[in-house]
C-alpha positions as CSV (number, residue, x, y, z in Angstrom):
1,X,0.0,0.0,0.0
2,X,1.2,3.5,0.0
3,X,0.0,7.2,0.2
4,X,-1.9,7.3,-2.4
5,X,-4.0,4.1,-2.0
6,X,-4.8,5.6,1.4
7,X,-5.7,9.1,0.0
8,X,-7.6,7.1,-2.6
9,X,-9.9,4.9,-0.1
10,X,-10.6,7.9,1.6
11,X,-11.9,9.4,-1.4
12,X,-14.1,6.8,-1.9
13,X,-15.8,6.5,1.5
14,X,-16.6,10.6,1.0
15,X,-14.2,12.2,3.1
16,X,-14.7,15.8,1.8
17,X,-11.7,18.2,1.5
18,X,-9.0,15.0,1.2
19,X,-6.7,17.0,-1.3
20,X,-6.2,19.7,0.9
21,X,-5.9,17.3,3.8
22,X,-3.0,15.2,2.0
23,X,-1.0,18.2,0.4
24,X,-0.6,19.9,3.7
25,X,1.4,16.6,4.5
26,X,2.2,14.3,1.8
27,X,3.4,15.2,-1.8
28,X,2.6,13.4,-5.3
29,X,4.1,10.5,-5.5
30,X,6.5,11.5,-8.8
31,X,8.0,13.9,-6.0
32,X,8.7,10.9,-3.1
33,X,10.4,12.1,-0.2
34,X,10.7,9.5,2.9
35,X,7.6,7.4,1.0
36,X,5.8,10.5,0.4
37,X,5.5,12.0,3.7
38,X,6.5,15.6,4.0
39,X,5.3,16.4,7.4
40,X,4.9,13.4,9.5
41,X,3.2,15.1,12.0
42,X,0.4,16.6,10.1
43,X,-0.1,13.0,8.9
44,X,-0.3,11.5,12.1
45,X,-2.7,13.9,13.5
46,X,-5.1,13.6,10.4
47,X,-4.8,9.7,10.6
48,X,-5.6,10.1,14.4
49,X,-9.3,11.1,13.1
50,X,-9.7,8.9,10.5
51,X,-8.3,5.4,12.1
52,X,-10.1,2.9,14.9
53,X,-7.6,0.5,16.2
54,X,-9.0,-2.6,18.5
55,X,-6.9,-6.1,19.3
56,X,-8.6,-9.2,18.6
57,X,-9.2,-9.8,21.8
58,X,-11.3,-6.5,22.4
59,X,-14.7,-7.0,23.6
60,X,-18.1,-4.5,23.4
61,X,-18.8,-3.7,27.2
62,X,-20.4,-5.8,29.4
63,X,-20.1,-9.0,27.4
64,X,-18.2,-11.4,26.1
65,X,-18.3,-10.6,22.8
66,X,-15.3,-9.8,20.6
67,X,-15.5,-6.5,18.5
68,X,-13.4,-8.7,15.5
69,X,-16.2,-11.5,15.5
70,X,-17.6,-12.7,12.5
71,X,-21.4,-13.6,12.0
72,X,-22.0,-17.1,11.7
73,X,-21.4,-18.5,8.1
74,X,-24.0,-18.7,5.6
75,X,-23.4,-20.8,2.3
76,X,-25.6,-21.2,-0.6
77,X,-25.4,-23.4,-3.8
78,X,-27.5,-21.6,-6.8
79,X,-27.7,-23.8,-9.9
80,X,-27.5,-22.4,-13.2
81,X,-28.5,-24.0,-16.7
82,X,-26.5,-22.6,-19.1
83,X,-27.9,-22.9,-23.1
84,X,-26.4,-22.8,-26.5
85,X,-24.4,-19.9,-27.0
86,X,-24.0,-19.2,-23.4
87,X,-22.6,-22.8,-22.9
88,X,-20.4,-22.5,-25.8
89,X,-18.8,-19.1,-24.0
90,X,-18.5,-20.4,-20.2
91,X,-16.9,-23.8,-21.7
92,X,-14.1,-21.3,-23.5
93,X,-13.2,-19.3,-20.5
94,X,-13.6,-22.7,-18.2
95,X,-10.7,-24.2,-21.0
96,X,-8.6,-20.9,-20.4
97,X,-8.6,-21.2,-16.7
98,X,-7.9,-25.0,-17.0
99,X,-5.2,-24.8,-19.5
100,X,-3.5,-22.0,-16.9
101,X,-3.7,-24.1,-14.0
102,X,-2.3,-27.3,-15.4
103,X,0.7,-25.1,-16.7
104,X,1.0,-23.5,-13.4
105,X,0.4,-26.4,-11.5
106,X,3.5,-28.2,-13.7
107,X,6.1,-25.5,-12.6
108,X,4.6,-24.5,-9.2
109,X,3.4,-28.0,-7.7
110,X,4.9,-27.8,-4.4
111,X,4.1,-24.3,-3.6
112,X,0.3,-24.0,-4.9
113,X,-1.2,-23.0,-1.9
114,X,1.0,-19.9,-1.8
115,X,-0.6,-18.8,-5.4
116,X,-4.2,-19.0,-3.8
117,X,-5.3,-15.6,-4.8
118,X,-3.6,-15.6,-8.2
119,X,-5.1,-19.4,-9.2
120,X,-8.9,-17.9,-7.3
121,X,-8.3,-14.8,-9.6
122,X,-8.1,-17.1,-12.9
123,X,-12.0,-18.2,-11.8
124,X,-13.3,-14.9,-12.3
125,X,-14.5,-14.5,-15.7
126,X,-16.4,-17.4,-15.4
127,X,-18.3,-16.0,-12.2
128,X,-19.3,-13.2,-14.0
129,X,-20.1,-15.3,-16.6
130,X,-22.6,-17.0,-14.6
């Protein structure tokens, strides 16, 4: 991550004013100086408004429950019957995905599970697909 991702995500959640907040201590990233940061300070104290920190172990008052717990799991299988042409396309971006895997699986096979993310992003066009 870096400035600019931050300044970004703020942006998106609607924090008004955030170029005048992020000029007054960080500069463009073309012009990097310590990662960006031209007045530490300033950044800390704008972060200071912005950021909630709690440990895992953090629980709401007067209970046991954690503030970092999770709802219970939910899972849901949805059939879909795909016809004709819409067949013929999910069956070509199913071979792509295939044919990448067996070619990453042949030069990666004993360290898959650290590629989860890229092999689970090779699935995606054919959840949009469906």
């Amino acid at each position: 991550t870096s400035m600019l991702d931050l300044k970004n995500q703020l942006k998106l959640i609607g924090v008004e004013s955030i170029e005048a907040m992020f000029s007054k201590c960080c500069v463009e990233p073309s012009k990097r100086h310590h990662g960006g940061i031209t007045s530490p300070g300033k950044l800390l104290f704008l972060l200071r408004n912005l950021m909630i920190r709690h440990t895992q172990n953090q629980c709401y008052r007067g209970t046991t429950t954690t503030l970092m717990s999770l709802p219970p799991k939910t899972e849901r299988s949805v059939e879909i019957s795909l016809v004709g042409e819409e067949r013929k396309q999910y069956d070509a971006l199913d071979a792509v995905a295939k044919e990448f895997y067996v070619r990453f699986k042949a030069s990666h096979s004993h360290e898959l599970s650290k590629h989860y993310l890229l092999l689970s992003q090779k699935l995606t066009p054919q959840r949009v697909a469906c």
